[in-house]
Each structure stands twice: as C-alpha cells, then as structure tokens.
N, C-alpha and C positions, 0 to 999 in steps of 0.2 A: 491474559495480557492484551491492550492491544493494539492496533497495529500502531508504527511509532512510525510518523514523516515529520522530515527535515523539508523546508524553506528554503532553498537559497537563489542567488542572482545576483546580479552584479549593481553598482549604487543606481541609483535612482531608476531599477527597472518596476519598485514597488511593490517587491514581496512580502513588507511590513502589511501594506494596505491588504496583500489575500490573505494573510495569514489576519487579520481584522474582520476581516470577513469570511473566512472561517471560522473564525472563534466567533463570530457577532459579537466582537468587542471585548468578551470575559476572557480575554487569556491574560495570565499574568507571569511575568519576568522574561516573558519570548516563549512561553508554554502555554498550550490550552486543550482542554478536550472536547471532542469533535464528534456531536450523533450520526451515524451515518442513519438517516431517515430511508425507511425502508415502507412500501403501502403492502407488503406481506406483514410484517411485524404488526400494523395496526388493524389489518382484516383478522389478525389471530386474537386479540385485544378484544377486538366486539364481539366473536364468538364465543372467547374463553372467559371472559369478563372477569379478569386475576387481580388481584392488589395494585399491584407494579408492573410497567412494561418498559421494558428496560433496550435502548438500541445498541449496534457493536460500536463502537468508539475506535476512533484515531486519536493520538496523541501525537499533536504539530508542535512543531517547533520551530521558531523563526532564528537563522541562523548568524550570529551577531556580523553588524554589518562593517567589522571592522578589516583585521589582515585575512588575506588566503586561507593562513593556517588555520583561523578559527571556524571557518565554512568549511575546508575540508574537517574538521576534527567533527562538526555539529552533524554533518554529512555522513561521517561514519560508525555514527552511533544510532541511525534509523535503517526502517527496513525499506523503506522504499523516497527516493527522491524527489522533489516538487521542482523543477530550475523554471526561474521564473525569466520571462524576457519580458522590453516594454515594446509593443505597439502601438504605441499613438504619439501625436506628434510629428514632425517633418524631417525629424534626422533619425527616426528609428531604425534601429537596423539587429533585428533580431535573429536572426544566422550567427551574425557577429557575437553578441553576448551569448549564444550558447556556447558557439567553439571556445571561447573565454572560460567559461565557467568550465566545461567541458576537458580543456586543457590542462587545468587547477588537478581538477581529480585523475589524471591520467600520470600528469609529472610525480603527485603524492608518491602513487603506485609504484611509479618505477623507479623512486628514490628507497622505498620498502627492495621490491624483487630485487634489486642489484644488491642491497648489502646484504641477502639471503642469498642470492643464487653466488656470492663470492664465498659465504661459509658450505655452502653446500656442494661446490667444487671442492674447496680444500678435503671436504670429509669422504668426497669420492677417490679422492687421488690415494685415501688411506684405505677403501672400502668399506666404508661406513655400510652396513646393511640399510639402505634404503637413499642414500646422497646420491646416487647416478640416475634414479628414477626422477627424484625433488628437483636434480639440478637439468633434468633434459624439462621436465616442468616447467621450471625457473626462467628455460631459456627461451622456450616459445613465448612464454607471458613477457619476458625485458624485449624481444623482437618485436611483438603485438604494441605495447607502449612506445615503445621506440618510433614506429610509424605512425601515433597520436592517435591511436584508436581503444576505447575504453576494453576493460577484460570482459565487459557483460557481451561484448560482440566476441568474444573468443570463444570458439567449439570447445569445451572441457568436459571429457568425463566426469563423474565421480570421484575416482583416485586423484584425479587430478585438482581438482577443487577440495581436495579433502588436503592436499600438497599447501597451497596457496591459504586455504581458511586460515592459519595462524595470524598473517600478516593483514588480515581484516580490511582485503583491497577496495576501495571505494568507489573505483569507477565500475566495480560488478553489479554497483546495487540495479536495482529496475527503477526507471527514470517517468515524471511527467513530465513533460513540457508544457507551460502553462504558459499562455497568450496573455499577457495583459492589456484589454483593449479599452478605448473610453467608452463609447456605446457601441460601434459600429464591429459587430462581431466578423462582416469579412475581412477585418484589420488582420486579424489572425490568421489568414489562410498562408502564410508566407510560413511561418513557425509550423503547420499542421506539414507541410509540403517538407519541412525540415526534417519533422520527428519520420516520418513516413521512410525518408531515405533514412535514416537512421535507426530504425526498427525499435523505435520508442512510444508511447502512448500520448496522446497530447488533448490537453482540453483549454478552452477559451474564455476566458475570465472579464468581464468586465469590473473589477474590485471596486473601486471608488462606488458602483452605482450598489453594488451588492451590500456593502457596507451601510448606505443609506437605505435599504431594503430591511437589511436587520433589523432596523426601528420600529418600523412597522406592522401592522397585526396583520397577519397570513394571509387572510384576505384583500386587502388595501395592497400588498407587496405583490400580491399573483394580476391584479390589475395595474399597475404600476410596470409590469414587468412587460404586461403582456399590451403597453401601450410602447415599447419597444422592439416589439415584435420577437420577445424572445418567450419562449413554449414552455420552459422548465427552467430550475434555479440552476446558474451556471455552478456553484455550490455543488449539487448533484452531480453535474456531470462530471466535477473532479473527483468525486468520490470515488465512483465506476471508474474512471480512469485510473486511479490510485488501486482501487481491484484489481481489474487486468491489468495493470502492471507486478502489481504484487505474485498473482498467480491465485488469488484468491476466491473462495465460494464461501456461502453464508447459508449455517443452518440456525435451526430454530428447536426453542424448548418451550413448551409451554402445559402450565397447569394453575391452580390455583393463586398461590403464592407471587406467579409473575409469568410473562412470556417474555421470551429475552432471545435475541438477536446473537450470533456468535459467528466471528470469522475463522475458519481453516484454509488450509492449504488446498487446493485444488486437486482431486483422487486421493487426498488421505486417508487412511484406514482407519477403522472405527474408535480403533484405541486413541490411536494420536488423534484424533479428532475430540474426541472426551478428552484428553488430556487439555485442552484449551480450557474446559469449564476447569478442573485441578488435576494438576499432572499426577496427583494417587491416583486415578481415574486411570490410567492409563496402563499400569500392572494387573489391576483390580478389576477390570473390564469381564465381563459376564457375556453379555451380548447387549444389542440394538432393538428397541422396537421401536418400527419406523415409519410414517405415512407420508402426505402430505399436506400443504396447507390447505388446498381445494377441499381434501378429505376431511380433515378439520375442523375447518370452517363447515362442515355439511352436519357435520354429526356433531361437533361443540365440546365436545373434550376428548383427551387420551384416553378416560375411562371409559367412556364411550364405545369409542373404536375395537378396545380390547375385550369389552364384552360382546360386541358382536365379532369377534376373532378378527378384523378387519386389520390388524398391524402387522407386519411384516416383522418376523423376528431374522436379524441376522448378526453373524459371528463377528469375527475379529478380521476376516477378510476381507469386508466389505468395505464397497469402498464411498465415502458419504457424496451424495451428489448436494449440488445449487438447488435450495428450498424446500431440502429434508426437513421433516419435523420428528425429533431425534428422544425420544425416551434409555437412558441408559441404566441395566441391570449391571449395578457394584455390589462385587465381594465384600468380606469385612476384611 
C-alpha cells in the first residue's frame, strides 16, 4: 500500500496549486499518485538492467476546500498530514493559518474523547474490566485538547494509544508544514521557526513555479530551477519531509523482472517489512537475504552476491534498515 497524505489549509493558502505540483498536473478528482524519486532506485536500474523499475508512491489527496468537517474527515483517513500556509504576499501570516488549521483538528478530537471518556466513566462506575484504565486515558487526552495542544505532542504508551486508536484521533497524525513561497524561499523561514517549536517537519514549496517546472523536460527544469538558485526540486524535499515525519525507511528489491522501491516503518522487523510487498509474506516469512545497494551495484545482481556467499541471511528478528536490498525466502 502506499503511504496516503492528505492536503489541507486553509482558502487561498494554495494547497490545490502543491498538490498540482505534486501530481504534475495528473491527479484527478483531488487524488493522484506520487513517485517518490529516489538516485538509489535508478543506480540499481543500471546495474540490474530489469524490465521495470518501479518507485514507492504516495498517494495525495487534496482536501475539499469546503467546511472544517470535510478537512477534518479527508485529514483523518491519511497517514501523514501536508497543512499548507501561504507566504507571499503582504498580509501573510502563516503562524496564523496554522493554529487555524491546527485548532480544526484538536476541537475534532475533543468532540470524539469527551463523548468516550463519558461512556467510559459510566462503565467504571459499574467496573467494567478495563473503563478505569480508558477512562484515566480519556482524561489526560480531553486535558491535552482542552489546552489546544494536538495528541501527537502527548507522551502515550502503547496501552494507551491502543485506549484512543478506536476514536481515530486526527491531531495524532505526523504533520508537514509546507511553506508556500512565490520564489523567494527565505519567505518560509517564519513557518520552518514554527514547525521547529512545534516538533513538526517542515518543507518550502514554491508551487506555482514547480507547477511550471513540470512542463518541462528534466533537463530545461534543473536549469530553470537553478537560475533561482534553488539546488534540488522543492518536490523532493517534501517527500523526505513526508518520510521523517511518517517515521519512514525505504528498502529495495531488485532482480530481473523489475527493481522496486518500498517503504516501511522505521526498525520494522523482517516480517512486517515483507508484509508491505503482501501481508502472506508476513506469516510465510523464511528468512532475509540482504546486502546493499553499493554492493549491488559492484557485483550486478542478487545472484551474483549469493554465489559468491556475499548476502547476509537473517531471521525474523532483524530489523530492516534505510537502503537495504532485501531478498525474501517465503514458505508455501
């Protein structure tokens, strides 16, 4: 599956225009899919020289630009958040539109936690095995909203995230804050200064220009870009940003047939990590054999490696790291 972000902002901060330029245009009905471009995936391409090379995908979604509810609703059906502000222009004020937008998903939350943590009293008052756990839960998370602060900044074990998962709280999700600048990328540093005290990921967009960039053939676009004096597609750097915030690492398969880019979860273990290509994978797990791209790239195929013993086999334990190149032995 893969990873799904939501859009959203408030009117005319222009999140139609980054989600345009994210898509380069092909998205359609507020959905599109997204390569994330990766220069590991395409150094495995030239060595492995396969059919197909296939990159990990986002799937955006630009959040309709109508009532609260429907940003919060588009909000809570992705894994990680885009809020977009605008900087440019003379009345910007992008602090502003985040607590805005910001605020939307906290009220959500604590319109959800209050009418649970009032069943979840009643059912302790009777002894419900497990209501006095939920509802002391319940209570730290309706205080946490209460003083307008999202859940994702709330200390939560496990038990207690596992208390809260039902109500599919939205201000947990992991946030970007996306700058929208018109060229001038220090426009942004006021939103970066934001997300910083906020413990959130932030990147700097110039859309409208990136939009016009997509037109163009890669080359023409990298000069174009770089008479702006910007070094790399602002594009990229939402994607990494959209990573770390996700909590995200990317391995890789490669043989024949194709080399293909795949995101996990950051220290997942070998299974759930297989399970991303098909969750049979996941029961069915065997073991790992594993290199790296360097490696690779030097020797030119899996087969390769494996005939000079060069791969690393390991179990169920292990845990996949950022730029493994991942062979998995499945059961039948």
């Amino acid at each position: 599956m893969p990873v799904s972000v939501a859009i959203v902002g408030p009117p005319a901060s222009g999140k139609t225009t980054v989600f345009n330029a994210l898509t380069a245009g092909r998205g359609s009905g507020g959905v599109g899919m997204v390569d994330v471009l990766d220069p590991r995936l395409d150094r495995l391409e030239e060595a492995v020289r396969p059919k197909k090379k296939v990159y990990a995908q986002v799937r955006v979604a630009d959040a309709p630009p109508g009532s609260r509810a429907q940003q919060v609703a588009a909000a809570r059906e992705a894994d990680v958040l885009l809020v977009v502000a605008r900087c440019f222009g003379p009345d910007s004020d992008p602090a502003g539109e985040l607590d805005s937008v910001g605020l939307d998903l906290v009220l959500a939350d604590l319109a959800s936690v209050e009418k649970r943590l009032e069943i979840a009293a009643k059912e302790a008052r009777i002894n419900k095995p497990g209501a006095a756990a939920a509802a002391e839960v319940l209570t730290r998370a309706k205080a946490h909203l209460d003083a307008g602060q999202p859940l994702r900044l709330l200390e939560l074990d496990a038990a207690a995230k596992e208390i809260l998962a039902p109500l599919f709280p939205v201000s947990s999700k992991p946030v970007v804050y996306v700058a929208n600048v018109a060229e001038d990328l220090a426009a942004g540093a006021t939103l970066e200064h934001y997300a910083f005290e906020h413990r959130a990921q932030s990147a700097v967009l110039a859309a409208a220009l990136e939009v016009e960039l997509a037109e163009l053939e890669s080359k023409d676009a990298a000069e174009y870009r770089a008479s702006y004096g910007l070094t790399e597609s602002g594009l990229a750097t939402v994607a990494g940003a959209v990573w770390q915030a996700g909590g995200l690492i990317t391995y890789f398969t490669a043989g024949e047939p194709e080399v293909r880019a795949w995101p996990c979860e950051d220290g997942a273990p070998a299974p759930i990590a297989a399970g991303v290509i098909h969750t049979d994978f996941i029961k069915k797990f065997i073991r790992a054999e594993v290199t790296s791209v360097d490696e690779l790239v030097q020797a030119g195929s899996m087969e390769a490696l494996r005939a000079a013993g060069r791969l690393r086999v390991e179990g169920r334990e292990y845990r996949v790291q950022d730029g493994d190149v991942i062979f998995f032995r499945i059961g039948g």
